[in-house]
Backbone as CSV, one residue per row, in Angstrom:
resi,resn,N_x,N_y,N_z,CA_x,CA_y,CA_z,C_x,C_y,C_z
1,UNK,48.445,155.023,97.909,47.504,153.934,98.139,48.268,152.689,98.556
2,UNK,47.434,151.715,99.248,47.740,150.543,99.477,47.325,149.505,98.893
3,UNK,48.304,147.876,97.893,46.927,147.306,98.189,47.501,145.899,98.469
4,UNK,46.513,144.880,98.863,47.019,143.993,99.543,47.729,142.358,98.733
5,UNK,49.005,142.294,99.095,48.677,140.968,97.849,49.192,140.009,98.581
6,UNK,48.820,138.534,98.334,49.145,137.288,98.908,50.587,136.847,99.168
7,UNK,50.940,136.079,99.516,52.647,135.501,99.993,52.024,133.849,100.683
8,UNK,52.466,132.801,99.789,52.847,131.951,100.427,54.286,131.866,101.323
9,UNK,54.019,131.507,102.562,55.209,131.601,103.343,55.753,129.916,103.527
10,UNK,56.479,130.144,104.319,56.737,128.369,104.729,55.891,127.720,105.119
11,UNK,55.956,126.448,104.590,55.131,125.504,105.384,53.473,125.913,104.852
12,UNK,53.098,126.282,103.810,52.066,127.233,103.268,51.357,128.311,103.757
13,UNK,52.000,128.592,104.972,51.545,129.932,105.779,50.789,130.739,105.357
14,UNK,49.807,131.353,104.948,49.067,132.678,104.357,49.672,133.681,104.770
15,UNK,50.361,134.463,103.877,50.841,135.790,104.589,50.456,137.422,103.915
16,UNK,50.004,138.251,104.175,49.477,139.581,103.706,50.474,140.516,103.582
17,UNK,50.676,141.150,102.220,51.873,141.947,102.172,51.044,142.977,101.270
18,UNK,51.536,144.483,101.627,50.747,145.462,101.246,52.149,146.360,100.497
19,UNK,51.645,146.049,99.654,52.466,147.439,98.628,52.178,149.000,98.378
20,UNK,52.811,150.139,99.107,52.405,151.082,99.104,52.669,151.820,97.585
21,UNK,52.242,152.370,97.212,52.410,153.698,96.173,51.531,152.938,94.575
22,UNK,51.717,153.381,93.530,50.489,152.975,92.288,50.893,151.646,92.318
23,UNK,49.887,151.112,91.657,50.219,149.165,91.409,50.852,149.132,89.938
24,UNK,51.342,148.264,89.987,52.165,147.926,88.591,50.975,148.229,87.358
25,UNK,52.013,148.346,85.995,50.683,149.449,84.575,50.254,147.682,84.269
26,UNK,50.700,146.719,84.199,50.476,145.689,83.087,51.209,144.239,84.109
27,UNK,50.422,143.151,83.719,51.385,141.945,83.833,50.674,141.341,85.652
28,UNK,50.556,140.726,85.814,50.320,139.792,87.401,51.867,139.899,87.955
29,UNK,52.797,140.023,87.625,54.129,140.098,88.332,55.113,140.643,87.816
30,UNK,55.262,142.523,87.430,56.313,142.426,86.321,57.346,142.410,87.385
31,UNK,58.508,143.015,86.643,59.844,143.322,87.534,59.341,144.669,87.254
32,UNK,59.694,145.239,89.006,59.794,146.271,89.667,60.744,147.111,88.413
33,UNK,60.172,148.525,88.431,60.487,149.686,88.011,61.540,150.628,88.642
34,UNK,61.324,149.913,89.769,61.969,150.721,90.837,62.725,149.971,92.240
35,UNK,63.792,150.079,92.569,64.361,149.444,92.988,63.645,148.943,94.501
36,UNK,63.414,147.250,94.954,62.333,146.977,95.966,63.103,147.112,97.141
37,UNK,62.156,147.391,97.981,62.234,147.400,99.665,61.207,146.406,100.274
38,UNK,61.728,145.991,101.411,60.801,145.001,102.106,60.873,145.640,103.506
39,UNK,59.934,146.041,103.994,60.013,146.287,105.363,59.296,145.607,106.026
40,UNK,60.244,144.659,107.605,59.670,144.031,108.272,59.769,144.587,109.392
41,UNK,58.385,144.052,110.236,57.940,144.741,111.487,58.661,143.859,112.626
42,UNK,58.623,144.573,113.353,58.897,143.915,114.997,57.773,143.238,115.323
43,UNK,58.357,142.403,116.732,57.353,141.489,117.472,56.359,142.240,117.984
44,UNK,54.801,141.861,117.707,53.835,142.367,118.106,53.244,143.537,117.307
45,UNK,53.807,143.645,115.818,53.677,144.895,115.275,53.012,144.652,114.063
46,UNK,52.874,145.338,112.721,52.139,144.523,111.608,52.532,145.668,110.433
47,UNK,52.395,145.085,109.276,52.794,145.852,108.187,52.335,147.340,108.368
48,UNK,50.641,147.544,108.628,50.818,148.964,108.586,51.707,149.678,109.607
49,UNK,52.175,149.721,110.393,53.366,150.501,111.097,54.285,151.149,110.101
50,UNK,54.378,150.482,108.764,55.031,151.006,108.362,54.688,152.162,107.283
51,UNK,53.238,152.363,107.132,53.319,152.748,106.162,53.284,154.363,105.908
52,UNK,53.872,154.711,106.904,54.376,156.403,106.414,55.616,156.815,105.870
53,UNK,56.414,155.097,106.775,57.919,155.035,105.924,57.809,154.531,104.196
54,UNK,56.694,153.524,103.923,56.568,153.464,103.021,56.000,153.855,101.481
55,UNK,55.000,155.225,102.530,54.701,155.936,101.184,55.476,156.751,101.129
56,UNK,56.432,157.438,102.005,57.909,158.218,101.729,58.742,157.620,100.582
57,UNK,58.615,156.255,101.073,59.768,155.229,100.032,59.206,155.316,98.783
58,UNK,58.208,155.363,98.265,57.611,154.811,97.314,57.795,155.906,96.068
59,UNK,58.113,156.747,96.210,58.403,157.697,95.421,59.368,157.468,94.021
60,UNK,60.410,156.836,94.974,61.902,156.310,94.596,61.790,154.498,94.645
61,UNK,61.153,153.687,95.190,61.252,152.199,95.182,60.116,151.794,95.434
62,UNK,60.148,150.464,95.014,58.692,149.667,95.012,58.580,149.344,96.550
63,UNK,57.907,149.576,97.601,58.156,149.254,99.117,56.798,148.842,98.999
64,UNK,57.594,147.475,99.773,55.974,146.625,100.022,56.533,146.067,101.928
65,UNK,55.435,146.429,102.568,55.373,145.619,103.766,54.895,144.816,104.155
66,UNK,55.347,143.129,105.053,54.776,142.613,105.272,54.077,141.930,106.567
67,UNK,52.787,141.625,106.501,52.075,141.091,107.770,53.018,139.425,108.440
68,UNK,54.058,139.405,109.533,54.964,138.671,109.452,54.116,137.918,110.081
69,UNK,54.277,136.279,109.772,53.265,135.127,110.564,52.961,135.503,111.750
70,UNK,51.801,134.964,112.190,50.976,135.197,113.389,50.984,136.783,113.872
71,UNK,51.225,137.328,113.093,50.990,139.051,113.056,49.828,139.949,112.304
72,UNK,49.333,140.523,112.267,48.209,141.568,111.401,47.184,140.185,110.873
73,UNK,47.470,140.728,109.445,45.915,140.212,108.926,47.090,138.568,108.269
74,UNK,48.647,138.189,108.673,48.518,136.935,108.299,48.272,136.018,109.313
75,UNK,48.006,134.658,108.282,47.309,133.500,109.417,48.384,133.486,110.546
76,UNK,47.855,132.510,111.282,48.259,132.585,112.883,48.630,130.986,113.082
77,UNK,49.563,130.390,112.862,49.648,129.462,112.642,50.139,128.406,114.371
78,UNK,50.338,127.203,114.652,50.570,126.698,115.845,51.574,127.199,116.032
79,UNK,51.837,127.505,117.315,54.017,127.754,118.334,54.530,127.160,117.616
80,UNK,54.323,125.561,117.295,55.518,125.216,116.669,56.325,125.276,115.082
81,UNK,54.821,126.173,114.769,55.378,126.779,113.231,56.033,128.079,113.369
82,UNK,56.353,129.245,115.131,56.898,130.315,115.007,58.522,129.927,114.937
83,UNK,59.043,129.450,114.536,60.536,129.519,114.126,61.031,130.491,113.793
84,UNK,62.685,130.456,114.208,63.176,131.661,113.642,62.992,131.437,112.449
85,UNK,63.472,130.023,111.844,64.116,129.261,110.355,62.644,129.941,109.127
86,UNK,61.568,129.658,109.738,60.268,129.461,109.447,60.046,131.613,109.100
87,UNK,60.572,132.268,109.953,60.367,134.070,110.172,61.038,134.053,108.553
88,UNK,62.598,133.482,108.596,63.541,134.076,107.990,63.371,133.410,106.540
89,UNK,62.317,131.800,106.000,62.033,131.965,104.941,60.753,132.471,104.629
90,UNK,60.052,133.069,105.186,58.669,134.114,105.161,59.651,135.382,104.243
91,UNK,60.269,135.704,104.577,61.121,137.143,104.066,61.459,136.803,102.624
92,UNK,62.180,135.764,102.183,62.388,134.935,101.577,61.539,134.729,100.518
93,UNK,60.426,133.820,101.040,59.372,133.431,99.707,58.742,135.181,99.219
94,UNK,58.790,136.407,100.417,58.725,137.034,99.729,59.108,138.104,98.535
95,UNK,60.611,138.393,99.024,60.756,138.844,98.088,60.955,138.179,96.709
96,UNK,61.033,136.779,96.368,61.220,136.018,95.421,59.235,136.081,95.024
97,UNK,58.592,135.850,95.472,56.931,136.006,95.144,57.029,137.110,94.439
98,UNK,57.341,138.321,94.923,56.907,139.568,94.637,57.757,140.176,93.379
99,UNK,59.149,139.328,93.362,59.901,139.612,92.312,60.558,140.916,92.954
100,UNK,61.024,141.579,94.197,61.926,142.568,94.954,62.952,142.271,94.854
101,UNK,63.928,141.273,94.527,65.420,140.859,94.858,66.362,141.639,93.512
102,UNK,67.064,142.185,93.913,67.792,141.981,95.087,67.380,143.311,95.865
103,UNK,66.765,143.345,96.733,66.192,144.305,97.641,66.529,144.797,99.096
104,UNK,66.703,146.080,99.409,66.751,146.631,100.295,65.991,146.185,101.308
105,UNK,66.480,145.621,102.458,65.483,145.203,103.451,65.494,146.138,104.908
106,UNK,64.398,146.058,105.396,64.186,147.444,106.367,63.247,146.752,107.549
107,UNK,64.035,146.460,108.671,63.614,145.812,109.892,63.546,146.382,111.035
108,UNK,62.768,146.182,112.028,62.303,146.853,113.299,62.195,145.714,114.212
109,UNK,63.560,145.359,115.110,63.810,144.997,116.321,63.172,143.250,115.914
110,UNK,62.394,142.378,115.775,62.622,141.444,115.457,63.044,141.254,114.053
111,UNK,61.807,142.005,113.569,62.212,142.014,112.292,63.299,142.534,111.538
112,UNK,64.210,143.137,112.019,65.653,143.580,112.411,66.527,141.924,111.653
113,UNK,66.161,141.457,113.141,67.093,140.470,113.037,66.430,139.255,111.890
114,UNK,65.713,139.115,111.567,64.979,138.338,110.434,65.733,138.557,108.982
115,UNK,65.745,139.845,108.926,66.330,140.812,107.362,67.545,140.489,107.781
116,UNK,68.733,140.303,109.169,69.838,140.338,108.677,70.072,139.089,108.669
117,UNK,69.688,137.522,109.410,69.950,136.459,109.292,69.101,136.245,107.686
118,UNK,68.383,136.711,107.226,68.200,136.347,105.807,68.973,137.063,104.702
119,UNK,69.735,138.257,104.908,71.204,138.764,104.716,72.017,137.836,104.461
120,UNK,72.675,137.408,105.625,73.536,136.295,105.562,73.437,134.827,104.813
121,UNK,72.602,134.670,104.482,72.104,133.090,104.152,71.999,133.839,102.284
122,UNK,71.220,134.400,102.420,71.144,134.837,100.696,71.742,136.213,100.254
123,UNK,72.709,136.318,100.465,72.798,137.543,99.680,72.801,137.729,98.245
124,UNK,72.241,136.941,97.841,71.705,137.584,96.131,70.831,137.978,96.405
125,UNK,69.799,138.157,97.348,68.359,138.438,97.722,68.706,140.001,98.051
126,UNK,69.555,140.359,98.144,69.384,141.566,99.162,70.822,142.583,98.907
127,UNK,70.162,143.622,98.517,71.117,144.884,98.321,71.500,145.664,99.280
128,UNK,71.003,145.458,100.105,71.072,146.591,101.592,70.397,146.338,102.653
129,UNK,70.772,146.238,103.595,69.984,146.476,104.955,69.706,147.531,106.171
130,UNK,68.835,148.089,106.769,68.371,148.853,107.635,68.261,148.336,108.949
131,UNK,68.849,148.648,109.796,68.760,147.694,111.042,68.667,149.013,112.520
132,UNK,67.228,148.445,112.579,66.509,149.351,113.727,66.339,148.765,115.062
133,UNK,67.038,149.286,115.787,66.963,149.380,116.901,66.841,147.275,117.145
134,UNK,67.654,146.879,116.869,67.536,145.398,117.408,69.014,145.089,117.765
135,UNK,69.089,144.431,119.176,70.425,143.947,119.429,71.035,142.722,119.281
136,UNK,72.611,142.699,118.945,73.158,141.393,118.581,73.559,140.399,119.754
137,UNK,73.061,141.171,120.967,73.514,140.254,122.027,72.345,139.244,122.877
138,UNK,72.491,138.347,123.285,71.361,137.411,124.158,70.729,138.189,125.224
139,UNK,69.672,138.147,125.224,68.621,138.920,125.967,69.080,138.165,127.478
140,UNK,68.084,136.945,127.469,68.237,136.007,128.339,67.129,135.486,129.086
141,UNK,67.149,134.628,129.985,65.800,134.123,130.599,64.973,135.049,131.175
142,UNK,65.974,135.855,132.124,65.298,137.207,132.534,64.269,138.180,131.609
143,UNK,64.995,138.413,130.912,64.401,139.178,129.612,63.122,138.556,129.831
144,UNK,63.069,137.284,129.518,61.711,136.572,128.963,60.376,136.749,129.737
145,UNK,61.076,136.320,131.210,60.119,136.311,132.158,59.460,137.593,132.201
146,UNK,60.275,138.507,132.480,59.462,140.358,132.190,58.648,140.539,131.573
147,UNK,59.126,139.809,130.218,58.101,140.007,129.109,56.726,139.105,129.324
148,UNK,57.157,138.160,129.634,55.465,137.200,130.409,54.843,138.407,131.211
149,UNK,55.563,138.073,132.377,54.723,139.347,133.568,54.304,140.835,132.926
150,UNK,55.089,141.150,131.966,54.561,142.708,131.242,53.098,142.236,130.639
151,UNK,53.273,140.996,129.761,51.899,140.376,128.937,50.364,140.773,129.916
152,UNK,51.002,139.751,131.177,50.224,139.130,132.274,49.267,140.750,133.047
153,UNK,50.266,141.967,132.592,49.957,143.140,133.252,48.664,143.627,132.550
154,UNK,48.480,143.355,131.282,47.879,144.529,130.688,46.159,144.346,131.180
155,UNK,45.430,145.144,131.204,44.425,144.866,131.837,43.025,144.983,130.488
156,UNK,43.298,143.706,130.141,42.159,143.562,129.188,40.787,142.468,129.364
157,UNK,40.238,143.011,129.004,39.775,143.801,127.715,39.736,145.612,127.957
158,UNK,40.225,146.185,126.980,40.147,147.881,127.016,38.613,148.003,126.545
159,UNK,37.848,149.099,127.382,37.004,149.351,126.782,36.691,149.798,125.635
160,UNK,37.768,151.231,125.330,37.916,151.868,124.262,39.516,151.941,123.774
161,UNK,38.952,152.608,122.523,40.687,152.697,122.006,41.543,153.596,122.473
162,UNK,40.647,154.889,123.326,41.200,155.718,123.887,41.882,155.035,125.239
163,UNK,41.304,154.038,125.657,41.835,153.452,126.744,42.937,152.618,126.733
164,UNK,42.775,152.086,125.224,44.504,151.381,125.267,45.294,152.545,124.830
165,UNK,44.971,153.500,124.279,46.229,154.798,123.824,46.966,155.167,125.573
166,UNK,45.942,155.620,126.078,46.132,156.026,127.534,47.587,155.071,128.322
167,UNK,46.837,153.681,128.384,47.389,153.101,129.296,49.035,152.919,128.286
168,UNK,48.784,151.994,127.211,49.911,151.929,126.694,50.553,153.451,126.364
169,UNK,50.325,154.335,126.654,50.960,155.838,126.194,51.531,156.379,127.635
170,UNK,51.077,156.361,128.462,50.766,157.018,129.792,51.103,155.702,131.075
171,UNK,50.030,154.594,131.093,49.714,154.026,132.531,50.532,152.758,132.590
172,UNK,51.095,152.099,131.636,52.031,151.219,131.704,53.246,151.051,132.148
173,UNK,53.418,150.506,133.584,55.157,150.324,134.208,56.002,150.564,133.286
174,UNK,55.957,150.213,132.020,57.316,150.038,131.136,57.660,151.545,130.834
175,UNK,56.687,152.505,130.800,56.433,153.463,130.405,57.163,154.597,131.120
176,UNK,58.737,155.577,131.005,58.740,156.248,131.553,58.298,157.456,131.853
177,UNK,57.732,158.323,130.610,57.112,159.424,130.286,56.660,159.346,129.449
178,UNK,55.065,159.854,129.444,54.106,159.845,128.420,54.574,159.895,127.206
179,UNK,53.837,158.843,126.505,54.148,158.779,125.159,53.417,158.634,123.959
180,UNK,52.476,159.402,123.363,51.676,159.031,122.561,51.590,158.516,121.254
181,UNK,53.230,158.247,120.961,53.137,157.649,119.497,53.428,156.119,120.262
182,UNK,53.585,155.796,121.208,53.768,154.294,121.838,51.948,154.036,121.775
183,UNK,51.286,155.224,122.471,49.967,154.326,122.788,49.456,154.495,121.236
184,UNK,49.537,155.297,120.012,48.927,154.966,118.634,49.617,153.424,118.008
185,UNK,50.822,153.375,118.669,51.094,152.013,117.827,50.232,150.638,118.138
186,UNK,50.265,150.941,119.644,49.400,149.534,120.675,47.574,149.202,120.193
187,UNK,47.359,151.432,119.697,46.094,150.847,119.094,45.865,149.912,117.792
188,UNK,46.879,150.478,117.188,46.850,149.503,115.495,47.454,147.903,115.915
189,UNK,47.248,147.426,116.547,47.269,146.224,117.116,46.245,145.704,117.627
190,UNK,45.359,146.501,118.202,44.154,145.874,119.092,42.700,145.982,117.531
191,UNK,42.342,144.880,118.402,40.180,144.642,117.507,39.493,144.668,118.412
192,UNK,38.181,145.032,117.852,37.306,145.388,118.800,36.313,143.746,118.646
193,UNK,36.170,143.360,120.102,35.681,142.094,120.316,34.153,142.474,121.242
194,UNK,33.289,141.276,121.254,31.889,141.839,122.060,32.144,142.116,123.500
195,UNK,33.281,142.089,123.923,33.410,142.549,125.702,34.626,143.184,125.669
196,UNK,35.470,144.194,124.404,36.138,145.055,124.712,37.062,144.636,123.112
197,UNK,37.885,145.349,123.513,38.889,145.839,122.801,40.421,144.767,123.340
198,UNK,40.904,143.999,122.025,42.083,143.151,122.373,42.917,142.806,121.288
199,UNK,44.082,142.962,121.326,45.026,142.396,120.231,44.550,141.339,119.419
200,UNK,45.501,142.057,118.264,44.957,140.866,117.056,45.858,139.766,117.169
201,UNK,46.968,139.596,118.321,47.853,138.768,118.075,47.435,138.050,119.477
202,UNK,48.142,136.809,119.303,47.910,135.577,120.494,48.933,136.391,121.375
203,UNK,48.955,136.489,122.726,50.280,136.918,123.480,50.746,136.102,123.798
204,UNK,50.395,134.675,123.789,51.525,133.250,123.827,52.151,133.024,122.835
205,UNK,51.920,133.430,121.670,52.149,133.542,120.384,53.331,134.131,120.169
206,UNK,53.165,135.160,120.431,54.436,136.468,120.940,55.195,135.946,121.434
207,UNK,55.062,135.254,122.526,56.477,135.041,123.695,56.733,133.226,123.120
208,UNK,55.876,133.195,122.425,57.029,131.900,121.663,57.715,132.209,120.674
209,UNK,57.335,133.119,119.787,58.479,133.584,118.657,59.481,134.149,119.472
210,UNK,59.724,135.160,120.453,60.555,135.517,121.356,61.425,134.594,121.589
211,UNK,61.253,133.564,122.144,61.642,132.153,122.704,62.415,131.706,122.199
212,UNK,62.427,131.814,120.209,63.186,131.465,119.741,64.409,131.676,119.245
213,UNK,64.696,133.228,119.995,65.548,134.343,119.542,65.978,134.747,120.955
214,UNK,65.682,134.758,121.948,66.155,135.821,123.282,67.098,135.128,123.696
215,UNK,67.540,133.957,123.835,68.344,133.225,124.485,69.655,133.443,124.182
216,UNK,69.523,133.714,122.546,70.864,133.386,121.674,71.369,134.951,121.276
217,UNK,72.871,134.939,120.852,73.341,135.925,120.488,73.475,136.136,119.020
218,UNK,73.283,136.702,118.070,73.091,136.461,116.934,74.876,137.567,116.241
219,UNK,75.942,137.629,116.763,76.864,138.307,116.461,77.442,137.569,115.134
220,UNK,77.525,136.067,115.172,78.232,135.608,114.294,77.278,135.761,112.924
221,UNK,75.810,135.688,112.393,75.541,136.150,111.372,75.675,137.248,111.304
222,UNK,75.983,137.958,112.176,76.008,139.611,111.359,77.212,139.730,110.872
223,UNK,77.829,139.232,111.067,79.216,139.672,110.621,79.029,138.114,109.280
224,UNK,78.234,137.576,108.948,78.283,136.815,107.393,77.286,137.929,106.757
225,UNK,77.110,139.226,107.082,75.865,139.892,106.412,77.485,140.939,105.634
226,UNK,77.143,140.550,103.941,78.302,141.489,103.466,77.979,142.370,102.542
227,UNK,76.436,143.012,102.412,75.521,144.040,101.742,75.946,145.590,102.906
228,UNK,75.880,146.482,101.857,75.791,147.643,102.919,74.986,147.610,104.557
229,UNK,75.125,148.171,105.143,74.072,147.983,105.958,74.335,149.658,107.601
230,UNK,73.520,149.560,107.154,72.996,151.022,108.136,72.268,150.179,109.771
231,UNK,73.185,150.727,110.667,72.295,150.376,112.284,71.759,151.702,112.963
232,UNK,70.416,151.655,112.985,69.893,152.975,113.364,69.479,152.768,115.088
233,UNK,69.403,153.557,115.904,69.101,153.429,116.979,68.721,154.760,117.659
234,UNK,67.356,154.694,118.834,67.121,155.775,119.218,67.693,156.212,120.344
235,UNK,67.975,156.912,120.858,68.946,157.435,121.728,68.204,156.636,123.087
236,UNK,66.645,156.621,123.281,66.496,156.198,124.296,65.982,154.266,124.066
237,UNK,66.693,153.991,123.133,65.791,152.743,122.524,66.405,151.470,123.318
238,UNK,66.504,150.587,123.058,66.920,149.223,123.596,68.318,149.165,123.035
239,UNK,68.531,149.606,122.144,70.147,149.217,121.620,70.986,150.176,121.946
240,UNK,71.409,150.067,122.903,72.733,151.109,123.576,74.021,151.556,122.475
241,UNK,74.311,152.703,122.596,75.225,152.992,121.819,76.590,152.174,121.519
242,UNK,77.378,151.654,122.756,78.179,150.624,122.408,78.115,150.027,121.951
243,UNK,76.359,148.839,122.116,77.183,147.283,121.447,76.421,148.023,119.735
244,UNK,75.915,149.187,119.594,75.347,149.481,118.040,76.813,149.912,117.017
245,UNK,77.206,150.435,118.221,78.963,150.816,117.251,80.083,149.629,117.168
246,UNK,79.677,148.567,118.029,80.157,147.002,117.830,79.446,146.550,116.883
247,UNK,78.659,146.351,116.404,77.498,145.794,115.584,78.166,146.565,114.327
248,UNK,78.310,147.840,114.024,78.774,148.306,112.856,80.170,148.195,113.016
249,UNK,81.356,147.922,114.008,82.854,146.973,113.539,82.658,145.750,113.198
250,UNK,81.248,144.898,113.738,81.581,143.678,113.159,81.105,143.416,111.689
251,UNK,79.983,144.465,111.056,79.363,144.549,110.216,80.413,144.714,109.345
252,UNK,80.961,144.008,108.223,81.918,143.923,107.101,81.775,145.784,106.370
253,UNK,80.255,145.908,106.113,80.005,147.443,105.175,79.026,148.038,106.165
254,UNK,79.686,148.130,107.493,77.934,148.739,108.576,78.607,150.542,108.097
255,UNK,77.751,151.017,108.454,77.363,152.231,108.949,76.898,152.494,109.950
256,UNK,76.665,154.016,110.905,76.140,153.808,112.267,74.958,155.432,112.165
257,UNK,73.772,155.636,112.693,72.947,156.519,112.721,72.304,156.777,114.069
258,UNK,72.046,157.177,114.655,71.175,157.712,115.602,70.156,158.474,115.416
259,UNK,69.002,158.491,116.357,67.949,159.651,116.723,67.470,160.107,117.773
260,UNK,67.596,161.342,118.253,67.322,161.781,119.252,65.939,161.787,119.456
261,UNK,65.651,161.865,120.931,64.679,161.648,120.994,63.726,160.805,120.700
262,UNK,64.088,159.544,120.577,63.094,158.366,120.331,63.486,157.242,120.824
263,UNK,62.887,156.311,121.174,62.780,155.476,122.079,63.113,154.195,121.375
264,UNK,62.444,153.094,121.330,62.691,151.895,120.905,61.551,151.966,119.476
265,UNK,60.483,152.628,119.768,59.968,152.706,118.251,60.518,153.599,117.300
266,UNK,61.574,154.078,116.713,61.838,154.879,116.395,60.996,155.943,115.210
267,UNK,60.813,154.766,114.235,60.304,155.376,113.505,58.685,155.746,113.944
268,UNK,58.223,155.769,115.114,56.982,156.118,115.095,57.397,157.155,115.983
269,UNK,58.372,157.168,117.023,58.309,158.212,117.389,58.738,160.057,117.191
270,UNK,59.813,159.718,116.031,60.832,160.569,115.362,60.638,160.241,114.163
271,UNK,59.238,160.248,113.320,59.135,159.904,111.758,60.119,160.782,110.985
272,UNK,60.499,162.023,110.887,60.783,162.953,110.363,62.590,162.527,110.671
273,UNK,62.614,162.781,111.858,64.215,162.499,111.928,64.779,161.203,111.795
274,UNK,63.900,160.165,111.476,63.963,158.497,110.903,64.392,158.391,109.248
275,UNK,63.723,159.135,109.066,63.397,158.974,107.423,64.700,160.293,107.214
276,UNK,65.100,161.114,107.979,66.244,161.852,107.319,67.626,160.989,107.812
277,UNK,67.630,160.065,109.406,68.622,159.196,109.162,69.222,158.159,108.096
278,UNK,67.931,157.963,107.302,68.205,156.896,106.599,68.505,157.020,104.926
279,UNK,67.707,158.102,104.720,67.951,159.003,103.474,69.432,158.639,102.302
280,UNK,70.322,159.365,103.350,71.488,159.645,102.878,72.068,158.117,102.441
281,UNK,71.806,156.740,103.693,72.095,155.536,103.243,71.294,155.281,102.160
282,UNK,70.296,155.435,101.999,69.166,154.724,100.555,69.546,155.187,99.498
283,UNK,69.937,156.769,99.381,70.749,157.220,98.224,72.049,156.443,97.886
284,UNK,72.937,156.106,98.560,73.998,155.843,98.422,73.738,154.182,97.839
285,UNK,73.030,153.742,98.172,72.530,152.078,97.759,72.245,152.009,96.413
286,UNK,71.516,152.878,96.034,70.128,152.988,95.073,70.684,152.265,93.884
287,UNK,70.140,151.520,92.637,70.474,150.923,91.817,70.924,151.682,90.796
288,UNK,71.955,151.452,90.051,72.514,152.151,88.868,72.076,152.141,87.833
């Protein structure tokens, strides 16, 4: 089961964080039974994405995911509240809210880099990190613009949900070969509105949190990140094998994982071979 509990974020942000597996026996906040996980989503993505990794997790740790500002069901606050500073104490007020620290944190491509610059800054907060498919190097202006014109492409409103699976699975430039765990993710993003079907997220919204991260290279916090830390990447994903095996020399305690066959979502596209990459690191973490 899921259920949903509050997070003040920065700046009083409303933020929605869903804890998978039974709810605590007694108490409004005990300490975890079980050692916590925080899994944060990528840009454009929302807590449930995660939650097949997290009722896997839940067996063994308290895994709670969260709706990261202007994402899922949390508020949506102005551009000039998407900060990185603003992402990275959202992570922050939560695991200290929820009482998770020192906790395993588990990120997906923005949210990647969120868990490890909040790594670096607190490590009493944090026992371990998971680092999916996000790179340590500057995207760049280019990058950005693509990503406008990709926005600018999509042809909405979708009538149906079958129609955003399609296009985002199948009919989208970005798209090299059909992909249907790409078009199930694009659906758990979209609401149904009175003239179609459209994301729950602003897409200016998007490319300003972007904005605040693509430019820059983020190498020098990773290497202040001195918790274990696992870099997973899909063979066909955005993080190329080089700079991921640079990323784990500069990483003080990295480790390095791969998965075949999966793309930049990994874990949606290779659930099975995701959750056995990571396994062997979560054991090795686990609290004494």
């Amino acid at each position: 089961m899921a259920r949903r509990i509050e997070v003040t974020g920065a700046g009083g942000v409303r933020l929605a964080a869903w804890e998978f597996g039974d709810p605590p026996k007694s108490g409004p906040d005990p300490a975890p039974a079980a050692p916590g996980v925080l899994l944060l989503h990528g840009l454009m993505g929302r807590a449930a994405h995660w939650a097949p990794t997290a009722r896997w997790l839940s067996g063994r740790h308290r895994a709670v995911a969260l709706d990261q500002r202007g994402h899922g069901q949390s508020e949506k606050p102005p551009p000039a509240a998407l900060t990185r500073e603003a992402y990275v104490d959202d992570a922050e007020a939560a695991l200290e809210q929820l009482g998770l620290a020192p906790a395993v944190l588990i990120g997906h491509a923005m949210g990647a880099l969120t868990a490890w610059q909040l790594a670096a800054r607190r490590p009493d907060l944090v026992r371990a990190l998971i680092i999916c498919d996000m790179r340590a190097s500057a995207l760049g202006a280019a990058s950005q613009r693509e990503w406008a014109a990709w926005f600018r492409s999509w042809p909405l409103p979708f009538a149906t949900l079958a129609d955003v699976r399609k296009w985002f699975g199948e009919d989208d430039p970005w798209v090299e070969r059909p992909n249907p765990a790409r078009g199930a993710f694009y659906a758990e993003v979209m609401t149904e509105t009175p003239d179609g079907w459209r994301p729950v997220f602003d897409p200016e919204q998007m490319l300003r949190s972007r904005e605040t991260w693509v430019h820059d290279a983020h190498w020098e916090e990773l290497a202040q990140v001195r918790c274990p830390t696992l870099v997973v990447r899909g063979l066909d994903g955005e993080l190329g094998r080089a700079e991921a095996q640079e990323m784990v020399r500069v990483l003080p305690r990295g480790a390095y994982a791969e998965v075949a066959d999966a793309g930049h979502l990994v874990h949606h596209d290779q659930p099975e071979a995701w959750r056995a990459a990571i396994e062997p690191f979560l054991e090795g973490v686990r609290a004494p």
